[in-house]
C-alpha positions in Angstrom: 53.2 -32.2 -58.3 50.8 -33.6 -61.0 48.0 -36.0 -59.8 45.7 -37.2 -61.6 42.3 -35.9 -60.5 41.1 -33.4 -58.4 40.0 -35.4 -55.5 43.3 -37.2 -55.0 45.1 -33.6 -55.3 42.8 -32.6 -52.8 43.6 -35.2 -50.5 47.7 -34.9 -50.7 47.6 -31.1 -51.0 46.1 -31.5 -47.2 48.6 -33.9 -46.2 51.9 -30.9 -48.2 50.2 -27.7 -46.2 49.3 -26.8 -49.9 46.1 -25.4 -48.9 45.6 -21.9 -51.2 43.2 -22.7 -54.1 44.4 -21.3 -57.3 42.5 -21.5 -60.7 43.5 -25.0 -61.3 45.8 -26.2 -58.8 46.6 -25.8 -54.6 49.8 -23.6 -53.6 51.6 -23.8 -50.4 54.2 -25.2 -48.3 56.6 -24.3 -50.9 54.5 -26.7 -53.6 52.1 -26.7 -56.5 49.8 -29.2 -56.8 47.7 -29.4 -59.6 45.7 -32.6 -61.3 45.5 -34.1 -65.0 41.7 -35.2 -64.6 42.5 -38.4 -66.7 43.9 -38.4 -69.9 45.2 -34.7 -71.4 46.7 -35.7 -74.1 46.0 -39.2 -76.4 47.7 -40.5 -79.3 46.2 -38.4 -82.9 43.7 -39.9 -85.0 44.2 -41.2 -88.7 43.3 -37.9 -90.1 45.8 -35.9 -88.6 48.3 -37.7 -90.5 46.7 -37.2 -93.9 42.9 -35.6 -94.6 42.4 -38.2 -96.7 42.2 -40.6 -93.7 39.2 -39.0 -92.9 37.0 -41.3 -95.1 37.8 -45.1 -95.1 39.2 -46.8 -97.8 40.5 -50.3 -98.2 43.1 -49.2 -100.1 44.7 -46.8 -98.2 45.3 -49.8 -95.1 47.5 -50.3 -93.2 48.1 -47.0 -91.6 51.2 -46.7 -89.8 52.0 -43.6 -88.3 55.9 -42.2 -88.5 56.5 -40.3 -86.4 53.8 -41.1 -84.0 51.5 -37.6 -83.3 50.0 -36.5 -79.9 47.1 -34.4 -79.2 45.4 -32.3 -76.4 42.0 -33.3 -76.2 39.5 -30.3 -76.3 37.3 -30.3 -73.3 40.5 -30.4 -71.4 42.8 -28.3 -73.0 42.6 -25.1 -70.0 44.1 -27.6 -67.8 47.0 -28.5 -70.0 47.7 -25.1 -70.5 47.6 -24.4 -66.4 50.2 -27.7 -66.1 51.5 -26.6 -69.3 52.2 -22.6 -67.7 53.3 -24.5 -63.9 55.9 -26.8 -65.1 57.6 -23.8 -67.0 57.8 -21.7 -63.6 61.3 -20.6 -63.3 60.5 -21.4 -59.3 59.7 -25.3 -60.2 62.6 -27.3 -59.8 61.2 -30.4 -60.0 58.2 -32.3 -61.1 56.4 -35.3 -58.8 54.2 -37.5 -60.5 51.5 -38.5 -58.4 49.1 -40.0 -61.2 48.2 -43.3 -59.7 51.2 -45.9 -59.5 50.4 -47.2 -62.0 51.2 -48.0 -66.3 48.3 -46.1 -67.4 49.0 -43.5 -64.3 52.5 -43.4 -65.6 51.3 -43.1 -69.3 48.6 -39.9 -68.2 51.3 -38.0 -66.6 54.6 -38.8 -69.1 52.5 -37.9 -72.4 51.7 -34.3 -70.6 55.3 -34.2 -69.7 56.8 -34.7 -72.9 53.8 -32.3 -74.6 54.7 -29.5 -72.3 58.4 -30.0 -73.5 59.3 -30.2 -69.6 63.1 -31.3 -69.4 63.1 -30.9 -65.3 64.2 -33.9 -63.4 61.3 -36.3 -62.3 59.9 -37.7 -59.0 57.7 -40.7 -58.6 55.5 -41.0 -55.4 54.4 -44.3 -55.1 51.7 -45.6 -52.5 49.2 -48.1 -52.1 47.0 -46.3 -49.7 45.4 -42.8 -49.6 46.1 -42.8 -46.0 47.4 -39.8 -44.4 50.3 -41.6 -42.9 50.9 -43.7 -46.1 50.7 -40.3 -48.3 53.7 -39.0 -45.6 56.1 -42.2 -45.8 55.9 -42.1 -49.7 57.2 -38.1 -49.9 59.6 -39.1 -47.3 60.7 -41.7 -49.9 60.3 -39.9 -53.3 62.0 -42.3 -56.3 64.0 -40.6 -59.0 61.2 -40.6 -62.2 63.9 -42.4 -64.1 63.1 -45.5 -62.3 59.7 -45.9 -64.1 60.6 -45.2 -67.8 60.1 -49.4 -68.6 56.5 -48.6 -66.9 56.1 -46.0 -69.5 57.4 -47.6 -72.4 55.1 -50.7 -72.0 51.7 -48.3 -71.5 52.8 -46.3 -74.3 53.5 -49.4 -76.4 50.1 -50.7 -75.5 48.2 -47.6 -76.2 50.1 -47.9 -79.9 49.1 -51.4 -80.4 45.2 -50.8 -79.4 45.4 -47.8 -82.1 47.4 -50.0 -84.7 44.8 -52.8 -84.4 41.5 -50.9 -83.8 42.0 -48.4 -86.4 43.2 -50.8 -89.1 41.1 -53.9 -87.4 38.3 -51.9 -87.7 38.6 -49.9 -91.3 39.4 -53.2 -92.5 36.2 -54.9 -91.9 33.9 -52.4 -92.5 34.8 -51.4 -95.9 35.3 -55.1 -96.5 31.8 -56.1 -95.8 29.9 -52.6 -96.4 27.8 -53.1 -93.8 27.6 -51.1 -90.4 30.8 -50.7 -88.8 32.4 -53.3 -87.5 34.7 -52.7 -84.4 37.6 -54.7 -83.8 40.4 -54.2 -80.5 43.0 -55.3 -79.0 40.8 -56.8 -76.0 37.6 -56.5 -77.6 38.2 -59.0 -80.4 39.5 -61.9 -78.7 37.5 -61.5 -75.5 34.2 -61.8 -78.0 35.9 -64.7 -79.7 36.2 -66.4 -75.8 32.3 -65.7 -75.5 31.3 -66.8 -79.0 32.8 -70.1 -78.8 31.8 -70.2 -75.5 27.8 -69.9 -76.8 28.6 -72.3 -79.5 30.0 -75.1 -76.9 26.8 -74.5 -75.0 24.3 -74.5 -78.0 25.8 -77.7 -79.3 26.3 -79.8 -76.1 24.9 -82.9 -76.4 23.3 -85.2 -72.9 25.2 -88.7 -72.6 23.0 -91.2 -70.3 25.0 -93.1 -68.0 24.5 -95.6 -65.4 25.7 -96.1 -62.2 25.0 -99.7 -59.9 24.9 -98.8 -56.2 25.0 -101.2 -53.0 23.5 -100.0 -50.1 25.8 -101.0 -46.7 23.5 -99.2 -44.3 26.0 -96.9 -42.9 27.6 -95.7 -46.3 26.8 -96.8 -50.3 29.2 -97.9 -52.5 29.0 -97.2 -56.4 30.4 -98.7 -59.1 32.2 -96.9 -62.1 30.2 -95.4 -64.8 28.3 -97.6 -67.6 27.5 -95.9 -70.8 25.3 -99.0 -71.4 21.8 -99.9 -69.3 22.3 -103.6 -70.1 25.6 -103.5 -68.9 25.1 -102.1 -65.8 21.5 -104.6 -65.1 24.1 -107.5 -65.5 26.2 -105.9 -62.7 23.2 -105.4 -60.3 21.7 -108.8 -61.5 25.2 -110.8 -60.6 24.7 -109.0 -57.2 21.6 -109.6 -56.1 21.4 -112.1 -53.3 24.6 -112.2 -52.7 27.6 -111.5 -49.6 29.5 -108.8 -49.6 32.7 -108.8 -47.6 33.4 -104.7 -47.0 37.8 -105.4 -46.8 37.9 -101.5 -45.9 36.7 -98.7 -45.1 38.9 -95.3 -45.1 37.5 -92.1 -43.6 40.0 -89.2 -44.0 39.8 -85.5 -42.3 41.0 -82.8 -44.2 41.6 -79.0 -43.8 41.6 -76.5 -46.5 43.6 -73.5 -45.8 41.7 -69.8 -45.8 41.6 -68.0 -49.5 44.2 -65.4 -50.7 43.5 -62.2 -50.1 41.8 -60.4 -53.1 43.7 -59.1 -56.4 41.5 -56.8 -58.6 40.4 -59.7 -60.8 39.3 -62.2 -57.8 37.5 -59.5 -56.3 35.7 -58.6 -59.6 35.1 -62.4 -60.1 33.6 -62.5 -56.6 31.4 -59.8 -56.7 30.1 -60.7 -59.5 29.0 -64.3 -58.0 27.7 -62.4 -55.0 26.3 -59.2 -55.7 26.4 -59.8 -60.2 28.3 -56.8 -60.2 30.3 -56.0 -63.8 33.8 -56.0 -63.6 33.4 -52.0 -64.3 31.2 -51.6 -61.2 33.6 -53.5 -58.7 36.5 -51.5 -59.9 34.5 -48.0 -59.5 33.4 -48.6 -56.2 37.3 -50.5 -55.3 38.6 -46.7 -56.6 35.9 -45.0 -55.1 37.1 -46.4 -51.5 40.4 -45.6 -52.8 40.1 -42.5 -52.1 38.3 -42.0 -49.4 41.0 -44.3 -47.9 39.2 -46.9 -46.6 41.1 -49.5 -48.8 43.7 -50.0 -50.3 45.2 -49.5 -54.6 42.6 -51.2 -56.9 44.8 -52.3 -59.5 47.2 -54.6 -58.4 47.5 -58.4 -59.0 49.2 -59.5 -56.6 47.4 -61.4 -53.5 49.8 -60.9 -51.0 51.4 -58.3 -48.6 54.5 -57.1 -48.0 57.1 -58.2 -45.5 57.0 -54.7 -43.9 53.6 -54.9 -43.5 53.3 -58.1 -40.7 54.0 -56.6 -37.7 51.3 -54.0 -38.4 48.4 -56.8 -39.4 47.3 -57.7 -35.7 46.4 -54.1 -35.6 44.6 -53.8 -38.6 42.8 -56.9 -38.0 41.7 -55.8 -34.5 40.3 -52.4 -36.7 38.5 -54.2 -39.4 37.0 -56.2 -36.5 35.6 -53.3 -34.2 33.9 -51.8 -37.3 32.1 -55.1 -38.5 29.3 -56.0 -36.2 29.2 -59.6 -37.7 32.5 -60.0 -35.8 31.6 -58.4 -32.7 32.7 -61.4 -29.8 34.7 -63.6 -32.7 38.2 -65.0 -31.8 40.6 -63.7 -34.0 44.2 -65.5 -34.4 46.2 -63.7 -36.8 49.2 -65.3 -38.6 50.6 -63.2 -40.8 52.7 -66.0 -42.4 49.5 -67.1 -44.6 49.6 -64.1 -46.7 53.0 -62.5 -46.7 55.5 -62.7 -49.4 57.5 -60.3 -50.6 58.5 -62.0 -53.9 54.7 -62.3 -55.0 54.3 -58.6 -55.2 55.2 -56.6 -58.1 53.5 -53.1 -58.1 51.1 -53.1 -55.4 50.5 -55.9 -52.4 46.8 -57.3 -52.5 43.4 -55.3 -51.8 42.9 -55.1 -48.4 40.4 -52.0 -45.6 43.0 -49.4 -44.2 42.4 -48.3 -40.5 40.4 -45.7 -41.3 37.9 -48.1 -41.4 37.1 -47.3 -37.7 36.4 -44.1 -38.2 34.1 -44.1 -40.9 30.2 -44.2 -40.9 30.0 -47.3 -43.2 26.1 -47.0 -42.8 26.5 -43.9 -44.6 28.8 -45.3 -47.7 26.4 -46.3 -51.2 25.3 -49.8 -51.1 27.9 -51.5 -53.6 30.8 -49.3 -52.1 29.8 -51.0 -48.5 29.2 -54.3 -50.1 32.7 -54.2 -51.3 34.1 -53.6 -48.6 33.0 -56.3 -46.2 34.0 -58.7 -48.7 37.8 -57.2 -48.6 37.5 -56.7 -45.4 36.0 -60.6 -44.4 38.6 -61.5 -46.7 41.6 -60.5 -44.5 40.0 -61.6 -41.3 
């Protein structure tokens, strides 16, 4: 079984009986468990295609690599060579990937696959929670690898176009312009090109007066619509003045406004940026962070719903999340699951939501962003 770092090896090697550390993986139980640490292996750069790529020249653009090359990247090249040395056991029958469940988990473990040459058949564990009992249910329920190869193909495919369109993006300009090098991405260009005209919109906003004549009935004012012209609106105030008004009606509505979704990865991000002005980077360390000390749930999902399999066990969960907050110590607490289950609306992973070890951890003790983050996922499902 590959994961994809230590920790998270760590935590399922417990949960296998794989507790005999080895020089760069567990053993036991009749499994090996060993870990990826991120990326092993990444797609080549320009110069291993030609030497001449080493020094950028207009001319020589595009670049377009055929066949596409893979390397191992040196400061982790002793663990591809232990994954490399495992999955070639004549004892292994099988390989579980256990990177997160994921594309770019899927991408970490398939590019060590195929660089190790490993033919044996493929198993995919797939789990939203670091739980113990969640880590259980998804060995009892091992999916055949195959399952997963569109997964693969479309963060492969990505990772292609980000080098297709950085590398040549990026030569591009800077030999153009002769300047200091200018980086152009996938993400990165058109995300600055939101913000720049962003800035522009705000630099070159120009104030419009307008003008507004209100009467005053005492219990409520009534305004009229909005004049772009003073004189306009004196003559509306000056035809008023002295005279009856006859008030034909008056409607006063109620209205309710139904709780939020629960949080997706980008919601959250969003949100804790407005609360706590964390960067999108931050929220998502401290989300994978809590992760795996299973206290919530996977970080990268956008979906913001739960499962249908999942409603019975919310009154629960709720009743949990609520015994470890002390803002909700004596609240009433209706559950209706019905508000934020739907099957259909989840793809990968159901939304971000605390696990039940929640009660059993010292939140006191967590660092402050990880417990802000939390109580926001947490208040969030209550």
């Amino acid at each position: 079984m590959i994961a994809e770092k230590p920790s998270v090896a760590m935590s399922l090697s417990k949960v296998l009986g794989a507790t005999a550390r080895r020089d760069g993986y567990m053993e036991g139980g009749g499994w090996l468990v060993s870990w990826c640490v991120g990326h092993l292996v990444e797609l080549a750069p320009a110069d291993a295609y030609d030497p001449r790529y080493s020094k950028w020249a207009y001319d020589d653009l595009p670049i377009l690599p055929d066949p596409w090359q893979f390397q191992v990247l040196p400061d982790t090249k002793k663990q591809f060579n232990i994954l490399h040395q495992l999955v070639a056991r004549d004892d292994v029958e099988a390989v579980v990937c256990a990177t997160d469940a994921g594309r770019e988990g899927e991408l970490i473990f398939r590019l060590t696959y195929d660089l190790c040459k490993c033919t044996k058949p493929i198993k995919r564990l797939w789990i939203s929670s670091m739980e113990e009992s969640a880590i259980r249910k998804g060995f009892d329920n091992l999916a055949d690898g195959e399952r997963y190869g569109n997964l693969y193909a479309a963060a492969l495919c990505r990772a292609k176009a980000d080098w297709l369109i950085g590398i040549n993006g990026t030569r591009l300009f800077t030999t153009l312009y002769k300047g200091k090098t200018l980086n152009v991405g996938r993400v990165l260009t058109p995300t600055l090109t939101l913000l720049a005209e962003r800035e522009s919109a705000i630099e070159n906003f120009k104030k419009e007066k307008f003008y507004t004549v209100e009467l005053d009935l005492q219990a409520f004012r009534a305004a009229s619509g909005k004049f772009n012209s003073k004189t306009d609106a004196e003559k509306l105030r000056t035809a008023c003045l002295g005279k009856s008004a006859v008030v034909q009606s008056v409607t006063r509505k109620d209205k309710t406004e139904r709780p939020p979704k629960l949080y997706d990865l980008t919601t959250l991000q969003r949100e804790a940026n407005r609360l706590f002005e964390y960067t999108a980077q931050q929220t998502l360390d401290y989300l994978q962070s809590l992760y795996e000390k299973r206290l919530a749930t996977y970080p990268r999902t956008d979906s913001r719903y739960l499962t249908e399999d999942m409603a019975d066990g919310l009154p629960a969960l709720c009743q949990t999340v609520t015994g470890a907050l002390s803002f909700m110590v004596g609240q009433p607490l209706p559950v209706n699951a019905a508000q934020v289950v739907d099957s259909s609306k989840v793809t990968d992973h159901h939304a971000v939501i605390p696990t039940a070890e929640i009660a059993r951890a010292d939140l006191a003790a967590l660092p402050t962003g990880e417990r802000n983050i939390l109580h926001l996922i947490a208040a969030r499902l209550l």
